[in-house]
DOBALO-899408 format. One record per residue (C-alpha): x, y, z. Coordinates in Angstrom, 3 decimals. Layout:
# residues N
> X|Y|Z
...
***
This chain:
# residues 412
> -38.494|0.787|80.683
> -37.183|1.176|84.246
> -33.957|2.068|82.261
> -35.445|5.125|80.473
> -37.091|6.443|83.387
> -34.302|6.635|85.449
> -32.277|8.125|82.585
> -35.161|10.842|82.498
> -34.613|11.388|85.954
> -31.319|12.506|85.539
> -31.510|14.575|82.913
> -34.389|16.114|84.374
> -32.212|16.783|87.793
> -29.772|18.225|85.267
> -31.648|20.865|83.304
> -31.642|19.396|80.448
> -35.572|19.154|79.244
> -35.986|19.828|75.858
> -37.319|23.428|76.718
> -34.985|23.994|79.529
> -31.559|23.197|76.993
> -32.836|26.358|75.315
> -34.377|28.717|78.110
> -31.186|27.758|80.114
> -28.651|29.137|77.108
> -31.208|32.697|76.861
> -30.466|33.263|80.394
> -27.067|32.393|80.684
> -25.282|35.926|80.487
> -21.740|33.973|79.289
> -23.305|32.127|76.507
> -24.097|35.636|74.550
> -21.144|37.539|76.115
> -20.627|40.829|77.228
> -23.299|43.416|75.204
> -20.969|45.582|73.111
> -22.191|48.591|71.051
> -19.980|49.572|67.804
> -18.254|52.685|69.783
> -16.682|49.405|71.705
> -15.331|47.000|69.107
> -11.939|47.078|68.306
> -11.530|46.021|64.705
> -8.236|43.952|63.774
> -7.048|46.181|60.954
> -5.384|49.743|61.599
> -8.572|52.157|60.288
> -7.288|55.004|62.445
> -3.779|54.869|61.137
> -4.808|54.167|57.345
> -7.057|57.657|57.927
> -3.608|58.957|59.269
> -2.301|57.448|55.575
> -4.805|59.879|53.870
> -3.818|62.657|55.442
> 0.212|62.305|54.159
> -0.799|60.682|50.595
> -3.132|63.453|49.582
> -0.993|66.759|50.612
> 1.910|65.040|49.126
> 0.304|64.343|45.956
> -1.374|67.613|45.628
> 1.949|69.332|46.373
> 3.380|67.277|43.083
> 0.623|68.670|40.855
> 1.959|72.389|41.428
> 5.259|70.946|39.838
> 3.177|69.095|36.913
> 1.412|72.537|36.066
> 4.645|74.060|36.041
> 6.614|72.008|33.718
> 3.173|72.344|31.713
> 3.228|76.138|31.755
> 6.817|75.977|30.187
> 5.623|74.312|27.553
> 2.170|75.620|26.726
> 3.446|79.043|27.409
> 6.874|78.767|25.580
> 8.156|79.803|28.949
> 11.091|77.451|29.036
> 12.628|78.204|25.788
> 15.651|80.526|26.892
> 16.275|78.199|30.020
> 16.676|75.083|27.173
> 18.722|77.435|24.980
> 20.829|78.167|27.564
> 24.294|76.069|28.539
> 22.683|74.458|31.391
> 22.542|70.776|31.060
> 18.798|69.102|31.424
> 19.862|67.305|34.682
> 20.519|70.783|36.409
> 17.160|72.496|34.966
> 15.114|69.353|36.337
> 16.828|68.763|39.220
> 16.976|72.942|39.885
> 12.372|72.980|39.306
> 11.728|70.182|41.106
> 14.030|70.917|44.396
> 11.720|73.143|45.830
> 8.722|70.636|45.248
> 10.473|68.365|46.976
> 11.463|70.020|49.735
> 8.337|71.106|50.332
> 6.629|67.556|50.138
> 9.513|66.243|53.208
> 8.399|69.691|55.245
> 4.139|68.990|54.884
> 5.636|64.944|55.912
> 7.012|66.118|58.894
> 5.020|68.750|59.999
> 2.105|66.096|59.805
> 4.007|63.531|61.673
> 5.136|65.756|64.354
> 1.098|66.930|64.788
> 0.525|63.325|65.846
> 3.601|62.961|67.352
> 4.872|60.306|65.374
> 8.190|58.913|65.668
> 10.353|60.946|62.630
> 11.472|57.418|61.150
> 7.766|57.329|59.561
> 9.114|60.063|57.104
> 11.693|57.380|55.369
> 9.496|55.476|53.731
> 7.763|58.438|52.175
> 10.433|59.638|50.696
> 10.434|56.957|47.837
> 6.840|58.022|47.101
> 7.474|61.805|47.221
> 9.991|60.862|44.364
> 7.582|58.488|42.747
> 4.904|61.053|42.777
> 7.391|63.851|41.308
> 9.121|61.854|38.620
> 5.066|61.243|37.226
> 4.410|64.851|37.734
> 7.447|65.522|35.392
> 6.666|62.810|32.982
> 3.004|63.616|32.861
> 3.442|67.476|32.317
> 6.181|66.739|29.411
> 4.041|64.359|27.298
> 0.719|66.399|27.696
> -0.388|68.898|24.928
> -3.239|70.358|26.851
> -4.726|71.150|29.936
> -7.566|68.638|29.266
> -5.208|66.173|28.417
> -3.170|66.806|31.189
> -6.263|66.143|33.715
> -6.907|63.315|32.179
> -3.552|61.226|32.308
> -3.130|62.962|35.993
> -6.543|61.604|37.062
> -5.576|58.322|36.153
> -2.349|57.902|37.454
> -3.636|59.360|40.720
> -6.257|56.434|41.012
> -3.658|53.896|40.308
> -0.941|55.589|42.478
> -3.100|56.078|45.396
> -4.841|52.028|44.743
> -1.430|50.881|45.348
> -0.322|52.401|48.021
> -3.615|52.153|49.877
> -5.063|48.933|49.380
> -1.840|46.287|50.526
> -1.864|49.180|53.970
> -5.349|47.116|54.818
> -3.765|44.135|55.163
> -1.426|45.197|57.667
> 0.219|43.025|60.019
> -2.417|40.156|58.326
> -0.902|39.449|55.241
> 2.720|39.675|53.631
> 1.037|41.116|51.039
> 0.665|44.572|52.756
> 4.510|45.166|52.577
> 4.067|45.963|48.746
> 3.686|49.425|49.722
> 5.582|51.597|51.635
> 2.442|53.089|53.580
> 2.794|49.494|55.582
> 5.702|51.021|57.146
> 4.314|54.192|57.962
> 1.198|52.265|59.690
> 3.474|49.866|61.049
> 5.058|53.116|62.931
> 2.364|54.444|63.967
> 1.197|51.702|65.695
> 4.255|51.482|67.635
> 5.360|48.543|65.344
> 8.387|49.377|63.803
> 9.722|47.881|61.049
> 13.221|46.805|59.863
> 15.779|47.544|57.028
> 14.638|44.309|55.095
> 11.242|45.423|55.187
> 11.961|49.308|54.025
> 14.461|47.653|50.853
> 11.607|45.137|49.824
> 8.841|47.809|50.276
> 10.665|50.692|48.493
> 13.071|49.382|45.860
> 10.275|49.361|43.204
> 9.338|52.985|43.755
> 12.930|54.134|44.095
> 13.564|52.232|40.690
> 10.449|53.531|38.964
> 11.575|56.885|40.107
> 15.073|56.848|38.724
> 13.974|55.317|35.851
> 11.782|57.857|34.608
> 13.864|61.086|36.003
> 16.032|59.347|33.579
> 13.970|58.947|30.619
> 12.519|62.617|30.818
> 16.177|63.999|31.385
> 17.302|62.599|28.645
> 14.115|63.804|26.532
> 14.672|67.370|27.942
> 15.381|69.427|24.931
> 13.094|71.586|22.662
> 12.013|69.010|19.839
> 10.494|66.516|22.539
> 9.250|69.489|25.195
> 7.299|71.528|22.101
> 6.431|68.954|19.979
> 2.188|68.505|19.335
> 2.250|64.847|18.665
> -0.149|62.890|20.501
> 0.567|60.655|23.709
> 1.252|57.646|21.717
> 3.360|59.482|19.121
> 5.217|61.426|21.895
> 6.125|58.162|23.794
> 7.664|56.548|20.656
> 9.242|59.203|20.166
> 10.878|59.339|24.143
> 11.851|55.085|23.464
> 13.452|56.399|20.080
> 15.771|58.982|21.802
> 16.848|56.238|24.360
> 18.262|54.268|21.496
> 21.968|54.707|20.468
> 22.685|54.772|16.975
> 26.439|52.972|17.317
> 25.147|50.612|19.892
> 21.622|49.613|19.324
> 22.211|46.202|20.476
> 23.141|47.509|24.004
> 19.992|50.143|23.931
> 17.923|47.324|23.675
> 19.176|45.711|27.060
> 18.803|48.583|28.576
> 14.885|49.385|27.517
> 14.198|46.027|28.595
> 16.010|46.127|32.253
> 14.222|50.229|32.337
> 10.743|48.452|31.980
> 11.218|45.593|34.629
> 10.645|47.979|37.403
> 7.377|48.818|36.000
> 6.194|45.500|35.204
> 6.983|44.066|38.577
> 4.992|46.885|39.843
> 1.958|46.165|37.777
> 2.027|42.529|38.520
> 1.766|43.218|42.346
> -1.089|45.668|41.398
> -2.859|42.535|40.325
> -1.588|40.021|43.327
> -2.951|42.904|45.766
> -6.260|43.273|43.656
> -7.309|39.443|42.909
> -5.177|37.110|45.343
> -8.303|36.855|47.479
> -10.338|35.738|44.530
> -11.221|32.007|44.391
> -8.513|29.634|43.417
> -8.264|29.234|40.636
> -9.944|31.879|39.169
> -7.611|34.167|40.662
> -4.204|32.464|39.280
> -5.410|32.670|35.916
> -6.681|35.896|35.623
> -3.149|37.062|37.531
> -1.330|34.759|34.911
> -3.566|36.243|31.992
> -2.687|40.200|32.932
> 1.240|39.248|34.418
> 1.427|38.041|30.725
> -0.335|40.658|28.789
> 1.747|43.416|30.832
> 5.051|41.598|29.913
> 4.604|41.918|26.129
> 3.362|45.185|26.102
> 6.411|46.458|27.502
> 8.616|43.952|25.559
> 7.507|45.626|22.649
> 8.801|49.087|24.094
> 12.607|47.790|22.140
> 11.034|47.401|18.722
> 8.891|50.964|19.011
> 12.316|52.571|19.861
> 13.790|51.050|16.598
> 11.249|51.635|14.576
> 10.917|55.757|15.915
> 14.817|55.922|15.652
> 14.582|54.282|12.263
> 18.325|52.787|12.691
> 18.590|50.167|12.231
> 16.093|48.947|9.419
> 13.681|46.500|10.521
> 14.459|43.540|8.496
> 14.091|39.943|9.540
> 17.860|39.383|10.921
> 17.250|42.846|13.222
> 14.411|41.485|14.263
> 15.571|38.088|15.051
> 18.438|39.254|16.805
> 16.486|42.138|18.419
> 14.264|39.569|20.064
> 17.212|37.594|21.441
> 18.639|40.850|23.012
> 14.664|41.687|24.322
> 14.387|38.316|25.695
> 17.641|38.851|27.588
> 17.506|41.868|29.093
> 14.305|41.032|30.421
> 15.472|37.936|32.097
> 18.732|39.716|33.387
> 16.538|42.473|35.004
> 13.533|40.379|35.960
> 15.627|37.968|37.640
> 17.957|39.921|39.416
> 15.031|42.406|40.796
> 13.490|39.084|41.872
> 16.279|37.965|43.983
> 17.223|40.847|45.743
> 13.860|42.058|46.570
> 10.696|40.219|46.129
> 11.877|36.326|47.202
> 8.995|36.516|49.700
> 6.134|36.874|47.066
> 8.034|34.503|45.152
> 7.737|32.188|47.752
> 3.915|31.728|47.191
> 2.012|30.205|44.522
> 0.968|34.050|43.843
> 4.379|34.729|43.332
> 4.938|31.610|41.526
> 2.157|32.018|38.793
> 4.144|35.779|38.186
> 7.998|34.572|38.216
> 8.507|31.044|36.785
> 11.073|28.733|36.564
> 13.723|30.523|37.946
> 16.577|27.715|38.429
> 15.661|26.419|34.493
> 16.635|29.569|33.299
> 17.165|29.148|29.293
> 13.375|27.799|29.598
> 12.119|31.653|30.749
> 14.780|32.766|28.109
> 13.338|30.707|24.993
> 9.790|32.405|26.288
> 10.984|35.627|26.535
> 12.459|35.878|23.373
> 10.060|33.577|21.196
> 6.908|35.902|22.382
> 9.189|38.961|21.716
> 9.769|37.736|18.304
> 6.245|37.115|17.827
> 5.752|41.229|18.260
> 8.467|41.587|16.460
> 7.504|39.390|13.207
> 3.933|41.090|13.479
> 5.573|44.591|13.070
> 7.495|43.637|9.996
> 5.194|42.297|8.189
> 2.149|44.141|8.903
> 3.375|47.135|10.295
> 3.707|49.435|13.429
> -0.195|49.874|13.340
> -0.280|46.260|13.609
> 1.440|46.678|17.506
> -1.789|45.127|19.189
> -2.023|42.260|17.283
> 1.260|41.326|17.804
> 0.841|41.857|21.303
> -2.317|39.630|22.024
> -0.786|37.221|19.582
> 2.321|36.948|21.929
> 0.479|37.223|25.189
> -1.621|34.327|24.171
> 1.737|32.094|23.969
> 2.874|33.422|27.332
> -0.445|32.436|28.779
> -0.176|28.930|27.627
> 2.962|28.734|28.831
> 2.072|29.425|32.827
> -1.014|27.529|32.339
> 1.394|24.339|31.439
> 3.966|24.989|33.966
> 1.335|25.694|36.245
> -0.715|22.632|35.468
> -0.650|21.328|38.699
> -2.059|24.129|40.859
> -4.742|25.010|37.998
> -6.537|21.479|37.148
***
């Protein structure tokens, strides 16, 4: 007893009654801090530079629909007809409409960066997605038949566009993440940050490729039976895959659809790390492994619609066994090689890992690659081209088990 009471006497000479321990931490100013109102918070992501982002994405991209409506126009209105019939090759008509568009976009850049005197390095990294924004303009206005139409497909590529090149700028200097787009960089300059060649090839290279690859596929589809045709989106993209298929050298048209589609694949796939890699684990490496796979088969199937609309050769089962060899290794060539030069970093996570597999086994990727393209491929002969979905889901399925066994370990 004489024990406690003492003991009571010095936590009573201490302050620390059972009411005092909580009057005491009321009135202590330190234990609430300093009273801040919201004008005084300073939030750890860049809000005023991603409103700065805004104000370049949304002039740029409303520049680029001026150049959609016009290649529309030529079209709708027949306007184009004499510049086609004339000797001019489709690279010089393109490259001759979309100049001033361009030009224009790199002028309403820099007059917006020198308004908030911005360091004139901030204007590099847009120049990928002025190009990126004018190659869909071009693509958009050839394969529309209407005006409705046209708003349509522009509406939606404008919400995807602008998704990815807004959403990984939040995560600025938080998460590696953010350098998927190039609007990073342009944060990272405003805010006196800087970035470095590394960063610009890793952030860029998919919307340079994208670019290219498209200018590409609408020069080539520049001529009057593709630009005044009335066939429907669908229709008109077979038709586009069909014209990028040589008639002597089939074989080697097939590599190259599958290495053109990698670019836009990859860019998908980081659509979906961006959206859902801050979903719970591991709901959030399936449902990445579930769509990486889906969008890999639709655009494996992009060889056997460009047979099948150039109708050389025939479809039978030794085309379309050796077809899905050729699929399954352009798509490794390309998917691998993009991988290493530009995207080791994602790679380097699980993320990255649930999206790019077994990349030192690499006849294992191969066998996948072409044993889910032959699955498309086998579902086309013998049911037909209307059959393309199921053939698709059929092979996705396969692609999805695989991941979920080589990623056995990190899922259950």
């Amino acid at each position: 007893m004489e024990d406690l009471r003492i003991q009571l006497e010095e936590e009573a000479a201490r302050g620390s009654d059972q009411l005092g321990r909580y009057t005491d931490l009321l009135s202590q100013q330190e234990a609430l801090g300093e009273l801040k109102i919201p004008s005084m918070l300073s939030p750890p992501l860049p809000f005023d530079t991603i409103i700065f982002i805004f104000v370049f994405i949304f002039p740029l991209y409303f520049t680029s629909q001026f150049f959609m409506m016009s290649i529309m126009d030529e079209r709708t209105l027949r306007q184009g007809e004499a510049l086609i019939a004339s000797p001019v090759s489709p690279l010089i008509l393109v490259l001759g409409k979309m100049l001033p568009y361009a030009c224009g976009m790199i002028l309403i850049a820099a007059a917006i960066l020198f308004t908030v005197n911005a360091d004139i390095m901030a204007i590099l990294p847009l120049v990928p997605v002025i190009l990126f924004f004018l190659s869909f303009a071009l693509f958009i206005g050839m394969v529309s038949r209407s005006y409705k139409e046209l708003s349509f497909i522009s509406i939606f590529f404008s919400t995807i566009a602008t998704s990815y090149l807004f959403f990984p700028s939040i995560f600025a200097n938080v998460h590696i993440v953010s350098l998927l787009s190039p609007v990073t960089l342009v944060v990272h300059v405003l805010d006196g940050t800087g970035y470095t060649p590394a960063d610009y090839v890793y952030s860029t290279a998919l919307f340079y490729l994208t670019s290219l690859v498209l200018f590409g596929i609408c020069i080539r589809n520049f001529h009057e039976e593709q630009l005044f045709t009335e066939k429907g989106l669908f229709e008109t993209l077979a038709l586009y895959l069909g014209a990028l298929v040589s008639t002597r050298y089939w074989y080697l048209s097939l590599i190259l659809i599958s290495v053109m589609t990698i670019p836009f694949v990859f860019m998908a796939q980081m659509m979906y790390l961006v959206l859902f890699f801050n979903l719970p684990m591991p709901f959030s490496l399936i449902l990445i492994m579930v769509l990486a796979a889906m969008t890999e088969e639709l655009v494996k199937a992009a060889g056997f619609i460009g047979l099948i609309s150039h109708r050389y050769p025939p479809l039978t089962w030794k085309v379309v066994i050796f077809s899905s060899i050729l699929i399954g290794l352009g798509f490794l060539l390309g998917e691998k090689l993009l991988l290493f030069i530009t995207l080791s970093q994602i790679a380097d996570s699980i993320f990255g890992a649930a999206l790019f597999l077994s990349i030192g086994l690499l006849w294992i990727p191969f066998l996948l690659h072409a044993g889910t393209a032959f699955c498309t491929g086998a579902i086309l002969k013998i049911r037909g081209k209307n059959a393309l979905p199921v053939g698709i889901a059929i092979a996705t399925i396969v692609h999805t088990l695989y991941n979920l066994y080589m990623l056995r370990g990190w899922v259950w």
